[in-house]
C-alpha distance (Angstrom), angle and dihedral (degrees) to the residues before:
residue distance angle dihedral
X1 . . .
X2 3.33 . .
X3 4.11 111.2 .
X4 3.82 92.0 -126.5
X5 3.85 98.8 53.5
X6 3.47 137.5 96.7
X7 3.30 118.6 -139.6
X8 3.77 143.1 -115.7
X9 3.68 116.2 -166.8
X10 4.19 131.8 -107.8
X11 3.74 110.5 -128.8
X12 3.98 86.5 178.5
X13 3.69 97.7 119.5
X14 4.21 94.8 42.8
X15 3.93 95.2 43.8
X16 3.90 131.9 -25.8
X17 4.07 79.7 -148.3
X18 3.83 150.1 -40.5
X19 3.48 92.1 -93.2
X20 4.30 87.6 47.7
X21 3.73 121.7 108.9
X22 3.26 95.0 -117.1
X23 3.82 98.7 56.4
X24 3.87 90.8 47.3
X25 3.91 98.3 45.5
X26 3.60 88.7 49.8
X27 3.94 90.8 49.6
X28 3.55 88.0 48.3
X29 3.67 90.6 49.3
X30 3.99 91.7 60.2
X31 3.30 91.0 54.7
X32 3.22 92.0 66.0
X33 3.52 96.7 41.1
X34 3.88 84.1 59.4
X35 3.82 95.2 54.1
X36 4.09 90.5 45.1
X37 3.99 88.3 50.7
X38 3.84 88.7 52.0
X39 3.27 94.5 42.1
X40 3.75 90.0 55.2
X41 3.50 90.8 44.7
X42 3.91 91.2 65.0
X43 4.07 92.6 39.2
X44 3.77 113.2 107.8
X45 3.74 116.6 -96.0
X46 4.04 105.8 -149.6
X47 3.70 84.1 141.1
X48 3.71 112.7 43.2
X49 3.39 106.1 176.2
X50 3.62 95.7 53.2
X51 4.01 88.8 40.5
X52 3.64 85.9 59.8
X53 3.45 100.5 44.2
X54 3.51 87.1 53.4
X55 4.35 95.7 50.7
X56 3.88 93.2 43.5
X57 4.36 80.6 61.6
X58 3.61 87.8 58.7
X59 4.01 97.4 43.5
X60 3.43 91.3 54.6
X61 4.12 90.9 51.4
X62 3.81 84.8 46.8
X63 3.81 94.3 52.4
X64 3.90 87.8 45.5
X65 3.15 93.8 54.1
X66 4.17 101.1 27.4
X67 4.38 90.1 51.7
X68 3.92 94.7 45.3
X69 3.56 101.4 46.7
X70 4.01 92.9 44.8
X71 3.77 95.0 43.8
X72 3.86 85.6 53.1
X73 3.46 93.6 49.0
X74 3.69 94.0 48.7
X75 3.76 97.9 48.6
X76 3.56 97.3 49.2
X77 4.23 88.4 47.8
X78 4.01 82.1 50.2
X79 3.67 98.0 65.2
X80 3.97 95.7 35.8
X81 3.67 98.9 33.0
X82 4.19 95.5 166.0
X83 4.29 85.5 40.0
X84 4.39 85.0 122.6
X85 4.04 84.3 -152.5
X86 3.69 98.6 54.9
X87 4.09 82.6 48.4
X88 3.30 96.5 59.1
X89 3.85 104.6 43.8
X90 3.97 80.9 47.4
X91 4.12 83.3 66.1
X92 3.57 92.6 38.1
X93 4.15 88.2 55.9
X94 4.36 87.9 43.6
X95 4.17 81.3 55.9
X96 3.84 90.9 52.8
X97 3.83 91.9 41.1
X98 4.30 87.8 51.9
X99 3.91 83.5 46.6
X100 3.86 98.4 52.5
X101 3.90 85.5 41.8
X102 3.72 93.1 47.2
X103 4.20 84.9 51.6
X104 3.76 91.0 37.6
X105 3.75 89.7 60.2
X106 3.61 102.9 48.5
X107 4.28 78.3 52.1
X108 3.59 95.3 58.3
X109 3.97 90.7 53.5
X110 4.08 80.6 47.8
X111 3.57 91.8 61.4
X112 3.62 99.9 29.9
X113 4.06 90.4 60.5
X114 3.82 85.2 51.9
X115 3.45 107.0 50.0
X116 3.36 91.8 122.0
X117 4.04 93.4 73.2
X118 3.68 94.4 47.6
X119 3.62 100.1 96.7
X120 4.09 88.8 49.0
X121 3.94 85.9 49.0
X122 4.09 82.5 59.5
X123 3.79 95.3 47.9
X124 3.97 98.3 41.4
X125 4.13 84.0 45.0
X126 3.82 111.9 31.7
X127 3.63 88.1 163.3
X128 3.86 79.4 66.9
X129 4.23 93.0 60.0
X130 4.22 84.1 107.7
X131 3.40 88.8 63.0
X132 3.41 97.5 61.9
X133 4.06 102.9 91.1
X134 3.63 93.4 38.9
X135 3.65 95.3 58.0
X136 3.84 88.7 44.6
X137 3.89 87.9 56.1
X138 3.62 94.0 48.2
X139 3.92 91.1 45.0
X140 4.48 79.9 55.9
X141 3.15 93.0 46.8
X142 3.96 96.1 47.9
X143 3.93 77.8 64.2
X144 3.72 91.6 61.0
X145 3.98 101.4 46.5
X146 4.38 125.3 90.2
X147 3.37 122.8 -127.4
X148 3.93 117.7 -43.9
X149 3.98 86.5 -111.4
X150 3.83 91.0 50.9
X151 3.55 94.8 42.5
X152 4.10 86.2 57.5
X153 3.24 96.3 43.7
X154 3.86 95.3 51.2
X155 3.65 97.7 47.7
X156 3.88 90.2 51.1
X157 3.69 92.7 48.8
X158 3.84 86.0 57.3
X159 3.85 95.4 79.1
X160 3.65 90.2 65.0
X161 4.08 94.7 29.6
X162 3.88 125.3 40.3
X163 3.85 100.5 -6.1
X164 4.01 90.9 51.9
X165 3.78 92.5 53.3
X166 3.85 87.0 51.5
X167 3.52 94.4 53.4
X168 3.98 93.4 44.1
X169 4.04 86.3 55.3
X170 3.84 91.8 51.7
X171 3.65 88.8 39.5
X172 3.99 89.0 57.9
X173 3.63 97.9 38.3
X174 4.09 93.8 48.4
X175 3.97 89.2 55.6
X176 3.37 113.2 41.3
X177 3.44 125.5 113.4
X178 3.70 146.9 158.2
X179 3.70 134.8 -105.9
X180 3.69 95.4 -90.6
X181 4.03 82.2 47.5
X182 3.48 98.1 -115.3
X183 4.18 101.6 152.7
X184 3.97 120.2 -119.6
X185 4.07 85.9 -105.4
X186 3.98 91.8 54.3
X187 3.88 83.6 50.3
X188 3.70 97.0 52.5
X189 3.53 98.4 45.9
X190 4.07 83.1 60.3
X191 3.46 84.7 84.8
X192 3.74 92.9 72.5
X193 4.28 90.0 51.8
X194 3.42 119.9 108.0
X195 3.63 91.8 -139.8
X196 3.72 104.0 100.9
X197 3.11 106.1 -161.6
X198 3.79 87.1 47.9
X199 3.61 88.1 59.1
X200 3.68 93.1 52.0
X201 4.00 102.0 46.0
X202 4.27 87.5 46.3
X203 4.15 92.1 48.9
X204 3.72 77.7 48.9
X205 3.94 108.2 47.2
X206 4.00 80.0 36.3
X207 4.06 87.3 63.6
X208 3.46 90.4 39.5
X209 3.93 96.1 53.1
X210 3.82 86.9 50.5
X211 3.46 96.9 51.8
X212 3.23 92.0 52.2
X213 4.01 95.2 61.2
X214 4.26 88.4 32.7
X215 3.78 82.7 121.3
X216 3.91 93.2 55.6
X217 3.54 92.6 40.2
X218 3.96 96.8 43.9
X219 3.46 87.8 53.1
X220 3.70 98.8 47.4
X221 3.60 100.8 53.4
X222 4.25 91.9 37.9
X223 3.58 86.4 52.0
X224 3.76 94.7 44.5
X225 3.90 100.3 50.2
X226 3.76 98.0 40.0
X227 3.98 84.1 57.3
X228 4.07 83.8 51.1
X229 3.66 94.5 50.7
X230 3.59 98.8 50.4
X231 3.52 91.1 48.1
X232 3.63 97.3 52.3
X233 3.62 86.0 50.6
X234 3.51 96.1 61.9
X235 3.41 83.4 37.8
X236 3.89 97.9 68.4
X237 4.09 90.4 -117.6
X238 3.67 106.4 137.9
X239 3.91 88.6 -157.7
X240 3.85 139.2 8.5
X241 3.82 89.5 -108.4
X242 3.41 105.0 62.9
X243 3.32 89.6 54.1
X244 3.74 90.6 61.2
X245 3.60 91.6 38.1
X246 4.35 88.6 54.6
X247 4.47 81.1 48.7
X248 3.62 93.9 49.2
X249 3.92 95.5 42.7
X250 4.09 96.5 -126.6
X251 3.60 130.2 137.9
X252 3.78 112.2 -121.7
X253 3.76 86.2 -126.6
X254 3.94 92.3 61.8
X255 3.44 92.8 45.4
X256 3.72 91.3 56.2
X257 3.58 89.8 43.8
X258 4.07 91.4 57.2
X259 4.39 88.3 42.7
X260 3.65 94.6 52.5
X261 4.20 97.1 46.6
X262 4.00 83.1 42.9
X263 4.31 80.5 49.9
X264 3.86 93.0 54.9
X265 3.42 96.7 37.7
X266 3.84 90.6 60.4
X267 4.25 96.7 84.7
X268 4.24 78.7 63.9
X269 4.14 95.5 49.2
X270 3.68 88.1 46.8
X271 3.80 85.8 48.1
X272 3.74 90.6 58.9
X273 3.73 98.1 45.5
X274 3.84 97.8 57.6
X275 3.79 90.7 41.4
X276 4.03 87.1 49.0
X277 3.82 83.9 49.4
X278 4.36 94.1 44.4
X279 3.55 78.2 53.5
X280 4.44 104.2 47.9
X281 4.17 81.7 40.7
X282 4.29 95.9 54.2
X283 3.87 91.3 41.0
X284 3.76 91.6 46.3
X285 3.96 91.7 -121.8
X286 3.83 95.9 140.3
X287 3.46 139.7 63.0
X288 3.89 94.8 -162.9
X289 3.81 96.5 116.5
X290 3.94 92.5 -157.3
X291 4.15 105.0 33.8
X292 3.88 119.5 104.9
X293 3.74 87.7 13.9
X294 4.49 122.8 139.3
X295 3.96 75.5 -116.4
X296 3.76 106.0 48.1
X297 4.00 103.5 3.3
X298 3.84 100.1 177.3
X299 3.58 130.2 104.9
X300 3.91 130.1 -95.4
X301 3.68 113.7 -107.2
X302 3.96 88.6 -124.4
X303 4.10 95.0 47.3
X304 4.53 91.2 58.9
X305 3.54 85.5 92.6
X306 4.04 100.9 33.0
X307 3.73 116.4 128.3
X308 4.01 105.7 -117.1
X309 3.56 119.2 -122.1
X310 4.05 125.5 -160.8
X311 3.47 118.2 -108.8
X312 3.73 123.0 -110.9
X313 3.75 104.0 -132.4
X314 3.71 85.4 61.3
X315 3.98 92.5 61.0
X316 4.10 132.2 -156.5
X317 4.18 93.6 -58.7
X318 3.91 90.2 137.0
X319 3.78 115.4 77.4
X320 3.72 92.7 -150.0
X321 4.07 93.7 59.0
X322 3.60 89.0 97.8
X323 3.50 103.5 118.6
X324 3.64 104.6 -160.7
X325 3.82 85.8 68.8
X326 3.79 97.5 45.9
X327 3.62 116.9 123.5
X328 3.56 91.0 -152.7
X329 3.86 107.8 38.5
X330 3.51 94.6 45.5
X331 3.98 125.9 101.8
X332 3.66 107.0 -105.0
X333 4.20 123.0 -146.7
X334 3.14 113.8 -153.5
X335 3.64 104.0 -104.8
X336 3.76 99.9 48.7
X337 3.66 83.4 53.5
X338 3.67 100.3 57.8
X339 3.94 91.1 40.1
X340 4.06 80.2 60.8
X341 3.56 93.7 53.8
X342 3.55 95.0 41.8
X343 3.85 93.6 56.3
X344 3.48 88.7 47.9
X345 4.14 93.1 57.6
X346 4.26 85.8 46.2
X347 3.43 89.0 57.1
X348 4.15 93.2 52.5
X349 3.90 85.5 35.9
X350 3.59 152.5 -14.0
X351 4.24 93.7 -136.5
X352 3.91 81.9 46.0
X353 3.83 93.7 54.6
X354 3.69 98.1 39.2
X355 3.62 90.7 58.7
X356 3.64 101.6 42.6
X357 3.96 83.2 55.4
X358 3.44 95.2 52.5
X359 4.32 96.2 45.1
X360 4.40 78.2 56.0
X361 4.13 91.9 44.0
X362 3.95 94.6 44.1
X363 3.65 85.8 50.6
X364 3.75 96.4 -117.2
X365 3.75 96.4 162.1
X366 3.35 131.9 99.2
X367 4.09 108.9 -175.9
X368 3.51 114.4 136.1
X369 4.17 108.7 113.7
X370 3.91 108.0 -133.7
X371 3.72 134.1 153.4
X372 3.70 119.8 -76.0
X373 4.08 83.6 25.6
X374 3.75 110.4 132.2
X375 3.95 109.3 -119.4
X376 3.80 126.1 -118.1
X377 3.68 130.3 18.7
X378 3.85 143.8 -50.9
X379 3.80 143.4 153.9
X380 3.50 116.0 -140.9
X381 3.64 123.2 -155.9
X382 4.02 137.2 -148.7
X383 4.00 123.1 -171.4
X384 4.04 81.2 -161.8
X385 3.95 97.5 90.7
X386 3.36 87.5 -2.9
X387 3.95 89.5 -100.7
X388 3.71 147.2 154.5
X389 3.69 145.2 -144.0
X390 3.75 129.4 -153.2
X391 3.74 118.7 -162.0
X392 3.87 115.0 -165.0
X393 3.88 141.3 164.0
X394 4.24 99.9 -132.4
X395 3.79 112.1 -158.3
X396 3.41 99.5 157.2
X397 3.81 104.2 -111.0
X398 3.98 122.4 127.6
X399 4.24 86.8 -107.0
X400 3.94 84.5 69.3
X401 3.51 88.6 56.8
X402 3.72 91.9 57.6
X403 3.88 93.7 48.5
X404 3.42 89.5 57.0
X405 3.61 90.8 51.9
X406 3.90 89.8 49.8
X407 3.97 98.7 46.6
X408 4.08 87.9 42.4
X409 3.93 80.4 48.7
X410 3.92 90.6 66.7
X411 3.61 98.3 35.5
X412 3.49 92.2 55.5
X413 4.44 83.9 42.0
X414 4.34 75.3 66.2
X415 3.42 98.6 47.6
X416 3.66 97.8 58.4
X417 3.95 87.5 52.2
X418 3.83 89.1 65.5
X419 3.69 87.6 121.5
X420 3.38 105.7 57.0
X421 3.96 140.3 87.0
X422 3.86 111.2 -89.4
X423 4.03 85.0 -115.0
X424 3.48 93.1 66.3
X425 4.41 88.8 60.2
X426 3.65 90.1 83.0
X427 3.90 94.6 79.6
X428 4.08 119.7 156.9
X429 3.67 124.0 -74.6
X430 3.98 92.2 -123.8
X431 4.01 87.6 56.8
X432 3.79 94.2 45.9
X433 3.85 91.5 45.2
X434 3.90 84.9 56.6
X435 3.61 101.1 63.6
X436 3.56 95.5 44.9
X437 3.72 92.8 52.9
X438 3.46 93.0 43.9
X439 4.07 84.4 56.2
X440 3.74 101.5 52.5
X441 4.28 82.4 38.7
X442 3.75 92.4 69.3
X443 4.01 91.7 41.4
X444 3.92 89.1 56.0
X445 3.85 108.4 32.9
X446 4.00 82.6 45.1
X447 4.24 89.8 60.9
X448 3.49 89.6 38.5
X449 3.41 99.2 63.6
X450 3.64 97.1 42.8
X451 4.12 90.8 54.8
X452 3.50 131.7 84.3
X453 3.87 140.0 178.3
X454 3.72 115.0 14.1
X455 3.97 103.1 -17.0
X456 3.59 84.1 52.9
X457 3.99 93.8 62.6
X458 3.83 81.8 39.4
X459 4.22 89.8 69.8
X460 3.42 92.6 37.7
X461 3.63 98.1 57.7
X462 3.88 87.6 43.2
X463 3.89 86.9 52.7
X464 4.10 91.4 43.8
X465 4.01 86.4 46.2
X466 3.62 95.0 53.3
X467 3.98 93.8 44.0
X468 3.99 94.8 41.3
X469 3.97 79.4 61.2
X470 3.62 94.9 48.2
X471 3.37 88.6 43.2
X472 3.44 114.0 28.5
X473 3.85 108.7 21.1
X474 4.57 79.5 43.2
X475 3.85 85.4 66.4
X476 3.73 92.2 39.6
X477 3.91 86.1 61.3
X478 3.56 89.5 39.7
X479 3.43 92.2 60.8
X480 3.74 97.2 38.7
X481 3.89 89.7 54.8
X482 3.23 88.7 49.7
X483 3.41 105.4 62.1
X484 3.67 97.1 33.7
X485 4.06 85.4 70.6
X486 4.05 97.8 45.8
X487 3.99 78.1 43.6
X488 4.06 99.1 51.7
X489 3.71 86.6 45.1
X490 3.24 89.5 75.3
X491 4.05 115.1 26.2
X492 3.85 142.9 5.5
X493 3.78 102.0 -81.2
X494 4.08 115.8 -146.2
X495 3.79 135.2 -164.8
X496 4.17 86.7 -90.6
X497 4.11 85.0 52.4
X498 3.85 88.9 50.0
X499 3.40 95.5 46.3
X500 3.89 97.6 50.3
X501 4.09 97.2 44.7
X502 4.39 80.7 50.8
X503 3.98 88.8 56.6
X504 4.04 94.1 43.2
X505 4.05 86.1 53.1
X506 3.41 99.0 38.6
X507 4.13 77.4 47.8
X508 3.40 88.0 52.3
X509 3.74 109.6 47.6
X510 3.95 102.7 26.3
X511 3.70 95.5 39.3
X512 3.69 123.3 165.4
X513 4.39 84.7 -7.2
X514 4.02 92.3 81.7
X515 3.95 108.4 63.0
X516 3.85 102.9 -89.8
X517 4.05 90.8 -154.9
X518 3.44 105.5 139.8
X519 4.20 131.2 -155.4
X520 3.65 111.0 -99.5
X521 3.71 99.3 -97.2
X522 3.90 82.2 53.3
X523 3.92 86.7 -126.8
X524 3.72 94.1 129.3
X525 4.07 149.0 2.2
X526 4.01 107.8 -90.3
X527 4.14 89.7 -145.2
X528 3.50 116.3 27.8
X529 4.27 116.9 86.8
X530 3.59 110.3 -112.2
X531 4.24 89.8 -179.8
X532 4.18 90.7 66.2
X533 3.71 86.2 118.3
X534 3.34 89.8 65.0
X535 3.23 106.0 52.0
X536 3.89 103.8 42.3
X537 3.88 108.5 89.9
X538 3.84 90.5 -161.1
X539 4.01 89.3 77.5
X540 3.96 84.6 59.9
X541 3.56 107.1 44.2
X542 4.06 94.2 110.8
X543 3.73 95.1 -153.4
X544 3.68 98.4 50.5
X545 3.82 122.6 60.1
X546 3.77 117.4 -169.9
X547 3.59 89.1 7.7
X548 4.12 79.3 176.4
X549 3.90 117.9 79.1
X550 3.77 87.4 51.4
X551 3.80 79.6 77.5
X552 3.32 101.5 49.7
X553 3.86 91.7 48.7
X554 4.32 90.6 50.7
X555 3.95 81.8 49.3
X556 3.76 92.8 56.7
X557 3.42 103.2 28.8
X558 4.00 90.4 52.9
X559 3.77 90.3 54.1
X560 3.71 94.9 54.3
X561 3.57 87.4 46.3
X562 3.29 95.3 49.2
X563 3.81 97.1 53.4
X564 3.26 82.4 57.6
X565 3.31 103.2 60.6
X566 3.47 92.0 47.2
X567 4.22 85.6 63.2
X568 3.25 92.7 39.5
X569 4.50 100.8 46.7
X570 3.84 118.2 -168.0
X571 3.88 93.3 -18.3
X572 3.79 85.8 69.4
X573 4.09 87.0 65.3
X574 3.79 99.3 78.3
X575 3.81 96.0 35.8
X576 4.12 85.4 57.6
X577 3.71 90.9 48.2
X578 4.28 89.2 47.7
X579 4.00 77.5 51.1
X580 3.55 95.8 53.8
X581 3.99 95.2 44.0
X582 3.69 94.4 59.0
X583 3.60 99.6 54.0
X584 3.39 104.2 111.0
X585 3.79 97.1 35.9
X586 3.83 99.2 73.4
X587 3.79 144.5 12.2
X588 3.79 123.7 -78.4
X589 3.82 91.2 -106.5
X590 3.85 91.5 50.0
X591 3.79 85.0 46.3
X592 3.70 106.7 50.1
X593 4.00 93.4 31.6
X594 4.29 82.4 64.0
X595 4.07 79.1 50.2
X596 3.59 91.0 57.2
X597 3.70 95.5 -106.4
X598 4.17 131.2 122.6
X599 3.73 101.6 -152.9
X600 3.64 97.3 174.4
X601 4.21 93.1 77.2
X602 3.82 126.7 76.3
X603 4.02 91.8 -125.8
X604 3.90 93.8 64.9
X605 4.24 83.3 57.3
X606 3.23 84.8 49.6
X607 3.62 110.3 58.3
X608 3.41 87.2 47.5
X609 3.62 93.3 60.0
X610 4.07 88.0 46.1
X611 3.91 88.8 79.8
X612 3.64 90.1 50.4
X613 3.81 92.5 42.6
X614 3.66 92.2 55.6
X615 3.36 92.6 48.5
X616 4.26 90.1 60.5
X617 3.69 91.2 56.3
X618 3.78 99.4 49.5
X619 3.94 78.9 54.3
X620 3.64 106.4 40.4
X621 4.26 83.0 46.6
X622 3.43 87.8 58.9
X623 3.92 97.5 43.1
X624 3.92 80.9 50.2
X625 4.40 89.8 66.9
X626 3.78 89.7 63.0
């Protein structure tokens, strides 16, 4: 690979194409694993246990098969997302995902008639002991599903319902561009420039582009949760969220444990914001003419992400200002920056750093930003090979380092569940966010330490900018999503609606740290983004509802974890990976109480916030000498 190229990914060892061998033999072979499971299904069951045994064999080849050839199919769709072909076999992949849930379904009634014989399933198979909270959860969630016939019938509807008016909002979002052509993705990343007037004119034509589609958008996301709400009606869910709390195995009581110490710790966020914007304002860094003023001291909406730059009245005192040797104002190639990551998972690991150096050498990377590309981030993964994908958008700028770090992070999460049955892959979104953080943690608290003087308050506010969004802008979303479900109970919402509830959480969470100047009728803030909603895919995903706080808890979780480590050393390595393994045997209580951790009290939140706490003072001290 040539240092000075961004890559596109090889898919050679998943499928050479859709129209390969390979990729049709193995869609052939799910058929038939379909037909065998229903076939099993209607097979007597004098002997439970060993009837069992024998289904979970074929659930397992199902999810093999069922997870590799839909992640395929999506990533190939995500870098081509107007390719007609990779459209269509995406559809064909939702029919065979309604199939295994329409089979899946009449499974979970299976087992929940023979409840009775589960413990003698245990004792005839102890091999099977794993099992045993994933059959419990599926028994729950039997509780919680309509009539087989309804059940079909909804998830078939869902092509032409809630899934389309996902796929028309990523459709939008992944071509839009401005008049120069510059695509939505191009714009957003803006925010990371240094230029700021650059910043200021993208956050603009990014509103503007928004607006533009608000009736598309509106629509979509109405549309979308009102088909959620009825469903969770018939369902027997009281609310959306514990839904998603039942998906992402947490306890409403640790949940509100990790809102409320995210809640007090919001005086210190806003703390940050206005210092951050003190500190744009002295070194002439912003064009807002009102933010990080005595009068209106929070921060533009378009400056969260600005790069900070040191003003002149404090002069070149720190040797390591020199910005040609700065790690984190330096344009990154490609290479050099997954060398950096790489070191960074050696020196957590040697398992860590062997595999992050072989997702680089096997060319699992696909970063180069092009038209029709998705935007953001994911990893991907495929039980066939036991493999990953990362999909990122590489600019260059030290942030792209740390999304490598965090997609790498849950790649490698994967890789350490090698081991394990393919229907133990679908572990909780709070657990997978936690090895990811914990990742791109070790890449920044690593550089921090080994900074001083000005670059050094240059990775910290990188680090506090990335957390106050897991944090902060997490409970913003919260908050939004939230309301937008009490709200759709009752009315039709519009793009207006959407825009209004995203101002009274951004109200809400950010407070006085976003500039609170107002237009002159005092209808509105001039610089905060009232069209967020439509521009986060997260609130359209239609199997994931408040596909938020599991961010906050990775965040949190990682930096207790992390700490740890760092009392532990090297031993630490192995009991992370043990971690890792058991993720989607057991709930995230069970988990992290075998970690040593009680997630269900405020004070466990809150000594993972301490780090990041400490953090705001060493920067707001520093803001304080200008």
């Amino acid at each position: 690979m040539n240092e000075n190229n961004i890559p596109r990914w090889n898919l050679d060892s998943l499928y050479p194409s859709l129209d390969s061998t390979e990729y049709k033999n193995d869609l052939l072979e799910l058929e038939e694993t379909f037909s065998k499971l229903q076939v099993q299904l209607d097979a007597p069951k004098s002997d439970f246990p060993a009837w069992l045994n024998s289904y979970l064999a074929l659930l397992n080849k199902e999810a093999f098969l069922l997870k590799t050839l839909g992640a395929y199919a999506y990533i190939i769709y995500s870098t081509d997302t107007t390719n007609p072909a990779y459209m269509n076999n995406l559809n064909l992949m939702d029919k065979y995902d309604t199939q295994a849930q329409q089979i899946f379904i009449k499974f979970s009634t299976v087992l929940a008639d023979n409840e009775k014989f589960l413990e003698n399933f245990y004792k005839q198979y102890p091999e099977k002991e794993e099992y045993r909270y994933l059959l419990k959860e599926i028994i729950e969630e039997k509780s919680h599903q309509m009539a087989p016939e309804l059940e079909e019938l909804a998830s078939k509807m869902s092509h032409t319902g809630a899934s389309a008016w996902s796929l028309l909002q990523e459709q939008i979002i992944s071509n839009l561009h401005d008049d120069e052509g510059k695509t939505f993705n191009e714009l957003r990343n803006d925010a990371n420039d240094a230029d700021p007037a650059l910043r200021k004119s993208s956050w603009e034509k990014e509103v503007a582009l928004l607006a533009q589609n608000r009736i598309a958008f509106g629509a979509a996301l109405n549309n979308l949760k009102g088909e959620k709400i009825t469903l969770n009606e018939k369902r027997d869910w009281k609310e959306g969220l514990d839904n998603a709390l039942f998906n992402s195995r947490l306890s409403r009581k640790t949940l509100d444990a990790l809102i409320g110490a995210i809640e007090d710790s919001l005086p210190v966020w806003r703390k940050y914001f206005q210092a951050k914007a003190a500190l744009l304002r002295a070194s002439n860094s912003t064009v807002s003419k009102t933010a990080g003023t005595k009068e209106h001291p929070g921060i533009a909406f378009y400056d969260l992400f600005a790069p900070i730059e040191k003003p002149k009245a404090l002069g070149k005192s720190d040797k390591d200002d020199d910005e040609s040797t700065s790690l984190i104002s330096k344009k990154w190639n490609f290479k050099e920056a997954c060398d950096y990551v790489i070191k960074k998972y050696y020196s957590f690991s040697k398992n860590m750093g062997d595999f992050a150096q072989n997702a680089v050498d096997q060319q699992w990377i696909d970063a180069l930003v092009r038209p029709g590309k998705v935007g953001g981030a994911y990893d991907e993964d495929f039980p066939k090979g036991h493999q990953s994908r990362v999909l990122s958008n590489f600019t260059g700028a030290f942030s792209d380092i740390i999304t490598l770090a965090h997609e790498l992070g849950h790649a490698f999460h994967f890789s350490c569940m090698k081991n394990k049955d393919p229907l133990f892959y679908d572990y909780p979104m709070t657990l997978a966010e936690t090895a990811s953080t914990f990742a791109e943690t070790i890449v920044k608290q690593d550089m921090i330490s080994n900074s001083q003087g000005f670059d050094r308050m240059k990775i910290l506010d990188l680090d506090l900018t990335d957390t106050s969004q897991v944090l902060v802008d997490i409970l913003c979303r919260f908050y939004f999503e939230e309301s937008v479900f009490q709200a759709r109970k009752k009315y039709e919402l519009t793009a207006d609606d959407f825009c209004k509830l995203m101002m009274q959480a951004q109200e809400k969470s950010y407070g006085q740290g976003l500039n609170d100047e107002k237009t002159p009728d005092g209808s509105n803030y001039t610089e905060r983004h009232d069209y967020m909603w439509a521009v986060k895919s997260h609130y359209y995903i239609t199997s994931l509802d408040f596909y938020n706080f599991p961010y906050a808890f990775g965040q949190l979780f990682a930096a207790g974890l992390y700490q740890r480590a760092k009392q532990e050393g090297p031993d630490f390595a192995k009991t992370y990976e043990e971690l890792l393994s058991q993720t989607g045997s057991m709930s995230c209580e069970e988990l992290c109480k075998k970690a040593g951790f009680d997630i269900t009290t405020k004070d466990f939140w809150k000594s993972g916030i301490e780090m990041y706490a400490q953090e705001v003072q060493e920067y707001c001290n520093y803001v304080l000498k200008l």
